[in-house]
BALOBA-1460 file (C-alpha; in Angstrom, 3 decimals):
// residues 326
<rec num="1" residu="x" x="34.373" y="8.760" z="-4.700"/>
<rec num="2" residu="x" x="33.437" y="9.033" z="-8.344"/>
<rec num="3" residu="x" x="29.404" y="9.451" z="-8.851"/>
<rec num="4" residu="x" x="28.365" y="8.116" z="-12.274"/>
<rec num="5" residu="x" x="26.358" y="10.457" z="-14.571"/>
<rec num="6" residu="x" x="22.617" y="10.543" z="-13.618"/>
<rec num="7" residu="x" x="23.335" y="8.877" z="-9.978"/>
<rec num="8" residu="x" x="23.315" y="10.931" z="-6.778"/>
<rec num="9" residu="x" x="25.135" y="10.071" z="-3.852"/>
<rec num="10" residu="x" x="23.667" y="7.292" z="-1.214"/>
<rec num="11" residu="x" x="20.416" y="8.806" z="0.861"/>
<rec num="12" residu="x" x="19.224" y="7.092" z="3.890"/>
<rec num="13" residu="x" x="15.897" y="6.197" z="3.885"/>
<rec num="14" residu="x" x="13.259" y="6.302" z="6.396"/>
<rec num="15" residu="x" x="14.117" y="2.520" z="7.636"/>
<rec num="16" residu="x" x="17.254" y="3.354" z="8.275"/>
<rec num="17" residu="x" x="18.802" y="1.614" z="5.181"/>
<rec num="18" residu="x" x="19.913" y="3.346" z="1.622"/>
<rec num="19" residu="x" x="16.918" y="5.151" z="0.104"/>
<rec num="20" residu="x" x="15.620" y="3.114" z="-2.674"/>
<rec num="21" residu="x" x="13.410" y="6.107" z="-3.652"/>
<rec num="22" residu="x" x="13.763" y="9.951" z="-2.488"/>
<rec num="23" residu="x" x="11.793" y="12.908" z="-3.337"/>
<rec num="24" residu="x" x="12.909" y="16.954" z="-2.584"/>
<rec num="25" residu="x" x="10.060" y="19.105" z="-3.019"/>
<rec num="26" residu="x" x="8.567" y="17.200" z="-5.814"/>
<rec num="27" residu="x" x="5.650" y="19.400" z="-7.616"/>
<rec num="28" residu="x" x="2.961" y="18.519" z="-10.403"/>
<rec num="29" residu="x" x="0.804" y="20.680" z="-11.586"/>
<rec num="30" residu="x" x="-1.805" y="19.818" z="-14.593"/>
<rec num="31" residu="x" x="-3.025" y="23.511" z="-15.513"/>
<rec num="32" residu="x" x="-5.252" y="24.308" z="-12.180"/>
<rec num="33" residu="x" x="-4.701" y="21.042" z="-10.895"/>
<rec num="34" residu="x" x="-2.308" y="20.416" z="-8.704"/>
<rec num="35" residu="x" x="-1.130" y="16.553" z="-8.716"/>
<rec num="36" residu="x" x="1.510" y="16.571" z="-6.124"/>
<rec num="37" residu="x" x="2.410" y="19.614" z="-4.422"/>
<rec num="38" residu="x" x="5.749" y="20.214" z="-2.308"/>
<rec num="39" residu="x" x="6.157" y="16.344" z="-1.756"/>
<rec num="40" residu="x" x="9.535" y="15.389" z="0.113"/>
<rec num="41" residu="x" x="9.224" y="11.952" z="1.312"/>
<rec num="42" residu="x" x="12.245" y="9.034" z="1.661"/>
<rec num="43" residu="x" x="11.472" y="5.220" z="1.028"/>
<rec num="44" residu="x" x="13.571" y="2.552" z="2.214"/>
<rec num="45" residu="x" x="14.111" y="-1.337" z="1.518"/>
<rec num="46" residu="x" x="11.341" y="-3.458" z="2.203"/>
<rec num="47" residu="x" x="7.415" y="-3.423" z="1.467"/>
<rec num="48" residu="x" x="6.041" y="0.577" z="1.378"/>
<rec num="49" residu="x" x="2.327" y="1.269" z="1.244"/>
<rec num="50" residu="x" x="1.581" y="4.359" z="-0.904"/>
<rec num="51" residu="x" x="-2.140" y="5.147" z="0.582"/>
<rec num="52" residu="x" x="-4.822" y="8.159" z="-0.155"/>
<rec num="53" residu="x" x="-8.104" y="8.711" z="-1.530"/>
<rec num="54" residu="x" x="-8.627" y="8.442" z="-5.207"/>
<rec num="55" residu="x" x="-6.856" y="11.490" z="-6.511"/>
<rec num="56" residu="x" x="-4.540" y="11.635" z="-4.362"/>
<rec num="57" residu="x" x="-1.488" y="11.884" z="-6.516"/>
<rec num="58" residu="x" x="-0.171" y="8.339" z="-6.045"/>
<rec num="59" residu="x" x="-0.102" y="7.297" z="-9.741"/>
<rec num="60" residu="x" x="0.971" y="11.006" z="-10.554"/>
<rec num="61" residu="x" x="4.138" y="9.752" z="-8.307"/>
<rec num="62" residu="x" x="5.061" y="6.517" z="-9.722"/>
<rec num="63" residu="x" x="4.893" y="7.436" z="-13.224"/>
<rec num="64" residu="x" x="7.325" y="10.843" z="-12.087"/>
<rec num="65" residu="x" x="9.604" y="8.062" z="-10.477"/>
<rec num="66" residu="x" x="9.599" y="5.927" z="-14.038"/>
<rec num="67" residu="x" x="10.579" y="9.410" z="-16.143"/>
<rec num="68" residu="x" x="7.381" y="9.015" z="-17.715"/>
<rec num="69" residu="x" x="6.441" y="12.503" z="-16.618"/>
<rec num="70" residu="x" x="8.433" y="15.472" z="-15.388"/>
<rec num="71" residu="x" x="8.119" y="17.210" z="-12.560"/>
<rec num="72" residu="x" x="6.658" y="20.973" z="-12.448"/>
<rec num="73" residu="x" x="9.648" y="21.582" z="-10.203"/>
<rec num="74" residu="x" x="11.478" y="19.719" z="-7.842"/>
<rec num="75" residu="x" x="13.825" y="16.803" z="-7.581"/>
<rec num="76" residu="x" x="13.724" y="12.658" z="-7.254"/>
<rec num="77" residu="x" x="16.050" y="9.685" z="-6.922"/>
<rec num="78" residu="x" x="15.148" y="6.321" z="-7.440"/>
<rec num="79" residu="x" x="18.019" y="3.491" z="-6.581"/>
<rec num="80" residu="x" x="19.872" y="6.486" z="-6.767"/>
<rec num="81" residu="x" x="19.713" y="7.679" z="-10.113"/>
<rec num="82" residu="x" x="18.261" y="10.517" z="-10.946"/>
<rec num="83" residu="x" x="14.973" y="10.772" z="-12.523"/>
<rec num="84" residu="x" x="15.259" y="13.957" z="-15.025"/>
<rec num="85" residu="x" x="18.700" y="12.854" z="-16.561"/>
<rec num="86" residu="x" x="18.783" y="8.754" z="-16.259"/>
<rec num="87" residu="x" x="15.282" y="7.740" z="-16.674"/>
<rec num="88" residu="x" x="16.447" y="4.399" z="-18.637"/>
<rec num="89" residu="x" x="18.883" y="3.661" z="-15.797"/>
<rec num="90" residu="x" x="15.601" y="3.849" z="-13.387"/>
<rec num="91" residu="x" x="13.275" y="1.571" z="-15.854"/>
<rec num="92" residu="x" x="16.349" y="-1.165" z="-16.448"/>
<rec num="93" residu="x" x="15.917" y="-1.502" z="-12.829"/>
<rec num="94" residu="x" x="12.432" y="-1.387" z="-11.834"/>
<rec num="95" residu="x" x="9.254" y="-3.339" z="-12.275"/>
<rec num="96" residu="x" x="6.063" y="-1.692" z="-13.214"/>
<rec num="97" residu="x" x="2.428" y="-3.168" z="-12.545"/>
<rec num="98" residu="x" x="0.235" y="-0.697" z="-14.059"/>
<rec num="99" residu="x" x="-3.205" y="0.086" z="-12.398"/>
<rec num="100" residu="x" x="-4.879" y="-0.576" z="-15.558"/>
<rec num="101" residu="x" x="-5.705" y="-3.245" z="-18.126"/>
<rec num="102" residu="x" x="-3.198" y="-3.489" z="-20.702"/>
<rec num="103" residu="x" x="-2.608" y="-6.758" z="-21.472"/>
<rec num="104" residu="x" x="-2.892" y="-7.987" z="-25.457"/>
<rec num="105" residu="x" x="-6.080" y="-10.353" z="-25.229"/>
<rec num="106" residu="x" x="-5.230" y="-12.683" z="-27.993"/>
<rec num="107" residu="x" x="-1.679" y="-13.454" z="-26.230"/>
<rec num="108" residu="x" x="-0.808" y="-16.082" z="-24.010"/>
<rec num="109" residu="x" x="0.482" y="-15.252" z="-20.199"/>
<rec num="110" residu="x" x="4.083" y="-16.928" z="-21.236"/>
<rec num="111" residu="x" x="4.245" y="-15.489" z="-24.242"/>
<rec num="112" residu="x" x="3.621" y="-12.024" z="-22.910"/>
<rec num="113" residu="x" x="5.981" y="-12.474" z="-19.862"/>
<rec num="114" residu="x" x="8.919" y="-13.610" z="-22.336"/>
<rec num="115" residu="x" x="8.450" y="-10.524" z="-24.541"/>
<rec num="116" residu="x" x="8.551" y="-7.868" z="-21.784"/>
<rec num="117" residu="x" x="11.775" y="-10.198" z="-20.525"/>
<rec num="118" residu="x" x="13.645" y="-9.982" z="-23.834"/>
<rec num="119" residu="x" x="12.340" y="-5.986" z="-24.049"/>
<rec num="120" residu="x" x="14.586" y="-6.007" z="-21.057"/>
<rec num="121" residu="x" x="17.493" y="-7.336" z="-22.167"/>
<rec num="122" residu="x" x="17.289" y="-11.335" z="-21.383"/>
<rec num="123" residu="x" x="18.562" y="-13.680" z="-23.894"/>
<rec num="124" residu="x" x="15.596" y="-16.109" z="-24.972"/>
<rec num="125" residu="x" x="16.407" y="-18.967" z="-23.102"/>
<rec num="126" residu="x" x="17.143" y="-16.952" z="-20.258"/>
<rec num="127" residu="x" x="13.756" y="-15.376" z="-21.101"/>
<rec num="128" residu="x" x="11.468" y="-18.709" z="-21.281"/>
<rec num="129" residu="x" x="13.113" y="-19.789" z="-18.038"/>
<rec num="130" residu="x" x="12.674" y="-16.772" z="-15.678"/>
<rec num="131" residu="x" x="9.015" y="-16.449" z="-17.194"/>
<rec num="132" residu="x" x="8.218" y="-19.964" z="-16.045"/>
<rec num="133" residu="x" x="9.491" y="-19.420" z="-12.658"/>
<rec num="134" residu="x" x="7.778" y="-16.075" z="-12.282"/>
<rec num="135" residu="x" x="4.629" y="-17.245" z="-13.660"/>
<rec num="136" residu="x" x="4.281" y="-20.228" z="-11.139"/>
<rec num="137" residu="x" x="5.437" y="-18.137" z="-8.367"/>
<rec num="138" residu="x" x="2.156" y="-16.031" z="-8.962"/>
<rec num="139" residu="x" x="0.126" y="-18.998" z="-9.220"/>
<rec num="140" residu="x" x="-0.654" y="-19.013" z="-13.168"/>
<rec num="141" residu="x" x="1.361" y="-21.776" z="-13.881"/>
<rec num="142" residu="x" x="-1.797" y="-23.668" z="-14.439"/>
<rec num="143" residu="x" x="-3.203" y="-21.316" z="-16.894"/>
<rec num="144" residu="x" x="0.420" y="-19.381" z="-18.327"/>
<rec num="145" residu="x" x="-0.664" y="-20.975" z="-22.081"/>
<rec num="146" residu="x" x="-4.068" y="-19.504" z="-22.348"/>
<rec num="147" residu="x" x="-4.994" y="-16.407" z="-23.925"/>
<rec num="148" residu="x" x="-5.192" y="-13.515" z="-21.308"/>
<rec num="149" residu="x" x="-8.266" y="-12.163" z="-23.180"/>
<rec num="150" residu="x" x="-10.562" y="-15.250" z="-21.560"/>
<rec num="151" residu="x" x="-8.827" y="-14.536" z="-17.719"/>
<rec num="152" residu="x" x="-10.734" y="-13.485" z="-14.662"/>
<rec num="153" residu="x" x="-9.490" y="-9.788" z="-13.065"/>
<rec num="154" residu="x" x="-7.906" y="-11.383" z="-10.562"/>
<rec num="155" residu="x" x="-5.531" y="-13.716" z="-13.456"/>
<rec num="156" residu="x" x="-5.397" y="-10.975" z="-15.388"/>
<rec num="157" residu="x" x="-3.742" y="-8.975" z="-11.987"/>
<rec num="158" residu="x" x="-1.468" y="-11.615" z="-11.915"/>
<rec num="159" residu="x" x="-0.188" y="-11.450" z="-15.287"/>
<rec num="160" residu="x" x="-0.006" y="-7.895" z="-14.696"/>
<rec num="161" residu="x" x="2.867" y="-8.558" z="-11.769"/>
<rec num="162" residu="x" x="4.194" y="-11.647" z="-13.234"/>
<rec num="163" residu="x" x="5.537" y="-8.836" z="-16.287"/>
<rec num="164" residu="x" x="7.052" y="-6.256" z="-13.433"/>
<rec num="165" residu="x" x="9.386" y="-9.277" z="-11.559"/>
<rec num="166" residu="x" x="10.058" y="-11.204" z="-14.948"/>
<rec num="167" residu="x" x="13.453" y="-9.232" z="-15.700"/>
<rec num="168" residu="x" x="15.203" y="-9.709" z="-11.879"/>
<rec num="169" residu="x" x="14.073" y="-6.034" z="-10.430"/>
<rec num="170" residu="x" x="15.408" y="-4.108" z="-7.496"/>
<rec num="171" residu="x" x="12.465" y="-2.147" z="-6.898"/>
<rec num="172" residu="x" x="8.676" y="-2.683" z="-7.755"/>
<rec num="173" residu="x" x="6.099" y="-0.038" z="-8.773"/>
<rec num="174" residu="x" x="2.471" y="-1.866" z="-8.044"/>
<rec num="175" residu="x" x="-0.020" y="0.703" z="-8.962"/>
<rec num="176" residu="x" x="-3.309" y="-0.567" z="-7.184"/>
<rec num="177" residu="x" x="-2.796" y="-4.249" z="-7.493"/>
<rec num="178" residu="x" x="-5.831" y="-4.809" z="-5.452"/>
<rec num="179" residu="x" x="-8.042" y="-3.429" z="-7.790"/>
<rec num="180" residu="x" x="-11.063" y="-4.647" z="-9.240"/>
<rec num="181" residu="x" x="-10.661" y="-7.926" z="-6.703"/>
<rec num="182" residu="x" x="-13.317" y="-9.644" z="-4.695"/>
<rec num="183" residu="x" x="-12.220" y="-10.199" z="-0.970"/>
<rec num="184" residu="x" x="-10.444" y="-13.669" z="-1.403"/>
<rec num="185" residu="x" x="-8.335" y="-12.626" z="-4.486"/>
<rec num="186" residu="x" x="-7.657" y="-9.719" z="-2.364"/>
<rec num="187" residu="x" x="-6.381" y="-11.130" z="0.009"/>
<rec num="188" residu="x" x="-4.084" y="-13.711" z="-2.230"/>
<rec num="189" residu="x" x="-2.695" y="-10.135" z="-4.309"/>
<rec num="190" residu="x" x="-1.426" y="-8.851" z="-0.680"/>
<rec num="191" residu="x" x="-0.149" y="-11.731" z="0.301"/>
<rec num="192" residu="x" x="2.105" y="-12.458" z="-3.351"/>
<rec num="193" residu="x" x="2.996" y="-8.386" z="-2.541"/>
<rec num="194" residu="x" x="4.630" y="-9.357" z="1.003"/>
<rec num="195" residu="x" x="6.673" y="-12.683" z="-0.359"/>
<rec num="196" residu="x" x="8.113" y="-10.271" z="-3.302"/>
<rec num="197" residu="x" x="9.575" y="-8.485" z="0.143"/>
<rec num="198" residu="x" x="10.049" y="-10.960" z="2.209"/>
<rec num="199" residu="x" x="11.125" y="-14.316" z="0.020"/>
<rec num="200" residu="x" x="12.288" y="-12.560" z="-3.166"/>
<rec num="201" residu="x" x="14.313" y="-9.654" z="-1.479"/>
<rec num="202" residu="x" x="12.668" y="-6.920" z="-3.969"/>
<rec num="203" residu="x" x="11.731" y="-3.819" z="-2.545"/>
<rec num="204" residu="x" x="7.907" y="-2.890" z="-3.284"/>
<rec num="205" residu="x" x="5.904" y="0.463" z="-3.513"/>
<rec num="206" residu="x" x="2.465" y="-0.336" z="-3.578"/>
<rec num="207" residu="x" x="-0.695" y="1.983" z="-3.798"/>
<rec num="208" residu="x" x="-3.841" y="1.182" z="-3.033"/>
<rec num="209" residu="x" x="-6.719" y="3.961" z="-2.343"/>
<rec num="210" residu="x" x="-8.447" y="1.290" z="0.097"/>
<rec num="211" residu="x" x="-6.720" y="3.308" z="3.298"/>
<rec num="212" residu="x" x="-6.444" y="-0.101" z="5.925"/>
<rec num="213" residu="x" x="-5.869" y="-2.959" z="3.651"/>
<rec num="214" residu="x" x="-1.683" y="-2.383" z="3.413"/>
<rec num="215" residu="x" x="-1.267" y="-2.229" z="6.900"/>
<rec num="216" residu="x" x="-0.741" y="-5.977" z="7.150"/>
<rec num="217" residu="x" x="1.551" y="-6.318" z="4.194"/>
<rec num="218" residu="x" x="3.993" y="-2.983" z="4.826"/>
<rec num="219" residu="x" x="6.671" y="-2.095" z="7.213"/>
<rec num="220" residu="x" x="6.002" y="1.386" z="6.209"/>
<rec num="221" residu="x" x="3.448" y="3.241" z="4.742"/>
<rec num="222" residu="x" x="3.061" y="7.090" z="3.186"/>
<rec num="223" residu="x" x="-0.015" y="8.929" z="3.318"/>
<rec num="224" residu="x" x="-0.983" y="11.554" z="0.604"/>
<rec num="225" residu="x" x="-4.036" y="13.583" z="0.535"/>
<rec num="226" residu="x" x="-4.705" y="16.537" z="-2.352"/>
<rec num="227" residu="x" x="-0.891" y="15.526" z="-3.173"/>
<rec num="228" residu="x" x="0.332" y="16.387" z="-0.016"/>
<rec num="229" residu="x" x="1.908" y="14.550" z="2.356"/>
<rec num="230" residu="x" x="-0.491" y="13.617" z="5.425"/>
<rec num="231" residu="x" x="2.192" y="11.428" z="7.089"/>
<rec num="232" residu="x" x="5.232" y="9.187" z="6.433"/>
<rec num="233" residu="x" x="6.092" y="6.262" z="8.806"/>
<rec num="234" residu="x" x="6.623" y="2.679" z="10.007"/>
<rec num="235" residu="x" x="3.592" y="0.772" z="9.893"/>
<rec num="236" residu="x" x="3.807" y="-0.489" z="13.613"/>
<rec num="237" residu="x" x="3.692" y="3.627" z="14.853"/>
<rec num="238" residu="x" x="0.162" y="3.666" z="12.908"/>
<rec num="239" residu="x" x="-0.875" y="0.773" z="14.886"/>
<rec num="240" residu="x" x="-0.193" y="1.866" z="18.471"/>
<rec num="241" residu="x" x="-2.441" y="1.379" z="21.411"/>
<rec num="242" residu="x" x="-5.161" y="4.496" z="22.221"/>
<rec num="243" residu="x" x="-6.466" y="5.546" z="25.382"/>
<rec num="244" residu="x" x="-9.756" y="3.329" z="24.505"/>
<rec num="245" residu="x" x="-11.429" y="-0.495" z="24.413"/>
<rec num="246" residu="x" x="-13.429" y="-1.773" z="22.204"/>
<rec num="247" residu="x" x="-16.572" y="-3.832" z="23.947"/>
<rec num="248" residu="x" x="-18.768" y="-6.114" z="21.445"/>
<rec num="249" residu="x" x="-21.340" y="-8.332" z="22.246"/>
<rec num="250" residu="x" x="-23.987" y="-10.632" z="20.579"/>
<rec num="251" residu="x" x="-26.929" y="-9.585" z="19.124"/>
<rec num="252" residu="x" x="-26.437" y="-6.536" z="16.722"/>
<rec num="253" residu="x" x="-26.734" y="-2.839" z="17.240"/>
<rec num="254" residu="x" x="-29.490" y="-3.106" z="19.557"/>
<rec num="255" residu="x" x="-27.680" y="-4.539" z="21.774"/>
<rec num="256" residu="x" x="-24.242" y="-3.003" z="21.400"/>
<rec num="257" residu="x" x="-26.961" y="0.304" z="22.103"/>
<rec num="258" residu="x" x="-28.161" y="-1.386" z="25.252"/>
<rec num="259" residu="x" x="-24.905" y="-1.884" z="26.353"/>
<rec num="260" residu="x" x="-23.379" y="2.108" z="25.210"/>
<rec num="261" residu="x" x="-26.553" y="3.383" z="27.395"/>
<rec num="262" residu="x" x="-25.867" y="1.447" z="30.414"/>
<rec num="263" residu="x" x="-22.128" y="2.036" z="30.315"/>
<rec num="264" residu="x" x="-22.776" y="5.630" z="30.052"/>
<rec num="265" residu="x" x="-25.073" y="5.255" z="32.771"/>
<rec num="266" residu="x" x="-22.311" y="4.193" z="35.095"/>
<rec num="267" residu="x" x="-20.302" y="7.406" z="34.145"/>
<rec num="268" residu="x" x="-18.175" y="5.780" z="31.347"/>
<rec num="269" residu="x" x="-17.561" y="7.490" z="27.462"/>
<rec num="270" residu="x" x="-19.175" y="5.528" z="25.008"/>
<rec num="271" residu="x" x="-19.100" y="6.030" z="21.276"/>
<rec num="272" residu="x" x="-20.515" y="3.842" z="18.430"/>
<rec num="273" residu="x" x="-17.523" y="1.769" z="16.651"/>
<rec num="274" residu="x" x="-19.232" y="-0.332" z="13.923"/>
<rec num="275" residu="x" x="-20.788" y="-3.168" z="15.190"/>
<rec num="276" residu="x" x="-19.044" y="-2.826" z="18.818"/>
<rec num="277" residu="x" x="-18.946" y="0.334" z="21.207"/>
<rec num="278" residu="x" x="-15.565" y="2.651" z="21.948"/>
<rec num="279" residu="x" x="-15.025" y="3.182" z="25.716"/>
<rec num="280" residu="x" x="-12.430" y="5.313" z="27.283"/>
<rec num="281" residu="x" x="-9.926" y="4.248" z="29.441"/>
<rec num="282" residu="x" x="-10.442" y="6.024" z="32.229"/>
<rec num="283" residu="x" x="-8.207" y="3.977" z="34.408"/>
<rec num="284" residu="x" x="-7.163" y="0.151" z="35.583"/>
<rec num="285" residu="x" x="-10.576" y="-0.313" z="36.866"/>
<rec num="286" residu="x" x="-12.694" y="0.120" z="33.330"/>
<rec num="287" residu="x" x="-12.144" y="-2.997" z="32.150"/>
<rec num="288" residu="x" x="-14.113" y="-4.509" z="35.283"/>
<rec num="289" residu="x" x="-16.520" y="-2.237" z="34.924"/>
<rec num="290" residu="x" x="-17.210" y="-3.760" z="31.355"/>
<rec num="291" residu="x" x="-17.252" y="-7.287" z="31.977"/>
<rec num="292" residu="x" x="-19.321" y="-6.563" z="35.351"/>
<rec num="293" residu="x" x="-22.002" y="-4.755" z="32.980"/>
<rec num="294" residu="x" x="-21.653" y="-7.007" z="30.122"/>
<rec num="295" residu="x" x="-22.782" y="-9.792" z="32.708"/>
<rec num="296" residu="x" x="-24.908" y="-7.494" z="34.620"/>
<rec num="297" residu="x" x="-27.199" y="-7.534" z="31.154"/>
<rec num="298" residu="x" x="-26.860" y="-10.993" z="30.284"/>
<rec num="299" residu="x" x="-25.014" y="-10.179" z="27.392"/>
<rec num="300" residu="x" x="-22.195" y="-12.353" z="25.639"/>
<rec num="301" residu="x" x="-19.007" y="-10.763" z="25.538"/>
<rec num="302" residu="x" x="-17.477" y="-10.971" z="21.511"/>
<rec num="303" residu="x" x="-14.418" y="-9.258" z="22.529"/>
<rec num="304" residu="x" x="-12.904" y="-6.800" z="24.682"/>
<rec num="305" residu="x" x="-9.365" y="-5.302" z="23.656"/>
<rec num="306" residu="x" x="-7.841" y="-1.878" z="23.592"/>
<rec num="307" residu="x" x="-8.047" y="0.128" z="20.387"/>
<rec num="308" residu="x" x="-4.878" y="0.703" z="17.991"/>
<rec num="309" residu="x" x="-4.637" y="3.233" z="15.667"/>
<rec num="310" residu="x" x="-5.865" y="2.922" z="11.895"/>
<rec num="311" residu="x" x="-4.637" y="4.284" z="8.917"/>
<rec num="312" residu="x" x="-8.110" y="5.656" z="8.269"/>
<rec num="313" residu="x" x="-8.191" y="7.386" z="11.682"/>
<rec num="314" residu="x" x="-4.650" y="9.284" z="10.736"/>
<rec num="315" residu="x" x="-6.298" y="10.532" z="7.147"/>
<rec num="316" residu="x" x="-9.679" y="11.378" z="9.491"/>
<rec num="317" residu="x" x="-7.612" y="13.236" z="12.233"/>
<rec num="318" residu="x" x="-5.167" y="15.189" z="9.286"/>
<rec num="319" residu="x" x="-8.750" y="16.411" z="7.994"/>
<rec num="320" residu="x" x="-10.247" y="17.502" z="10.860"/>
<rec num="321" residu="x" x="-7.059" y="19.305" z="12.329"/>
<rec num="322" residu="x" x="-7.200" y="21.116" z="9.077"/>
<rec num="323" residu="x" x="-3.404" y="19.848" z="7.930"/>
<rec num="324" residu="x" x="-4.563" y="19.347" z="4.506"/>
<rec num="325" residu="x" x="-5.514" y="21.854" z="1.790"/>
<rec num="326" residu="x" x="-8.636" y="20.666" z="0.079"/>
């Protein structure tokens, strides 16, 4: 089989499929600071969470993967080209969202999106028509002839990705497209990131430093800490069941106290979980044990369900276990 110059051969990645991105030992160091250190992770098709504190080394990483920087040492593959010797192949191929604002404020949303087309190589009819679609797809076609200097954050976010899909990608880089968003446009960003997946067939990267909010949106998810890797896997093995419930009940903390106390008091392990109480599952009979005290103190029972797993608890546990090199 003949390889073309700057491609390596087919990798698998970690969901079984081609990797779309691959990483061998990938090191950056900044002087004293190390950005990445050692990394050696595989991505495959579909919707991949790139999570960790701020810091971490997740923007380090994507703009490695674009051949915007090289690496101290160590090798990377994106669609399989490589990254040190076919860094135009990579870009022709991939959509970028940067993390921060860079869009021209006296320059309408369809006349930006039809530039960074025709910088890709679209013909200007071509162009106009692919901005249109991508435009209304992330719900600016209301507002695509207005200057982007008099948009909210979360338009301007949307401009931002309307620019990475315009040109047709097979990958997209979405540097912390959350950010800056209240709650509702939050919540509208993640769900635009898991149609580009799902409806549009593109595979995504996406960081965010917000550790639980990708867990919804991503069949897989990477964890770096201090640019190292804390742990690489499908989202549904993050989300498994733990040997605990979680009891709340009206009335606030007081009252999810009253009720930790008096479970205690009956020989169960009770810890504080927000606004409900951690039990541990002790054995089949617990969970009558709750209700029975729940009702025992007049209480009204919120919810009772076992624990899963949290993306948050993984980064606590790596911590604590002392995985990590601060």
């Amino acid at each position: 089989m003949n390889v073309n110059r700057g491609e390596s051969p087919p990798q698998m990645g970690a969901t079984g499929g081609p990797a779309v991105i691959a990483t061998h030992g990938l090191t950056m160091h900044f002087g004293n600071v190390r950005a990445l250190e050692e990394l050696t992770i595989e991505v495959g098709q579909g919707v991949t969470g790139l999570v960790g504190a701020n810091g971490a080394g997740k923007s380090t990483l994507i703009k490695i993967l674009l051949g915007l920087n090289a690496p101290t040492r160590g090798s990377a593959s994106v669609l399989g080209h490589d990254i040190l010797t076919a860094g135009s192949a990579v870009r022709s191929l991939v959509g970028y969202m940067p993390e921060h604002d860079c869009l021209p404020p006296d320059v309408s949303a369809t006349e930006f999106t039809v530039h960074m087309a025709r910088m890709s190589g679209l013909p200007h009819a071509a162009a106009r028509e692919r901005a249109a679609d991508v435009l209304r797809h992330v719900g600016l076609a209301e507002e695509r002839y207005r200057p982007m200097g008099g948009y909210s954050t979360g338009m301007k976010q949307r401009a931002k990705l309307a620019q990475a899909l315009v040109h047709d990608p097979r990958l997209v880089l979405l540097d912390e497209p959350t950010n800056g968003l209240d709650p509702g446009s939050r919540d509208d960003m993640l769900d635009l990131v898991r149609r580009i997946g799902t409806d549009f067939g593109i595979s995504v990267l996406v960081t965010s430093h917000m550790l639980g909010e990708l867990e919804r949106v991503c069949d897989h998810v990477v964890v770096l800490d201090a640019g190292h890797l804390l742990r690489e896997s499908a989202t549904s093995e993050f989300m498994q069941e733990t040997g605990s419930l979680i009891v709340e009940v009206l009335g606030g903390p007081s009252e999810q106290h009253r009720l930790g106390e008096a479970l205690a008091a009956r020989g169960l392990q009770c810890f504080p979980a927000g606004d409900a109480v951690e039990v541990s599952l002790n054995d089949q009979t617990t969970h009558d044990l709750i209700v029975d005290t729940v009702a025992d103190l007049g209480q009204g029972l919120v919810r009772l369900q076992h624990r899963h797993h949290r993306i948050e608890d993984i980064f606590r546990e790596g911590q604590a276990s002392g995985r990590i090199d601060a």
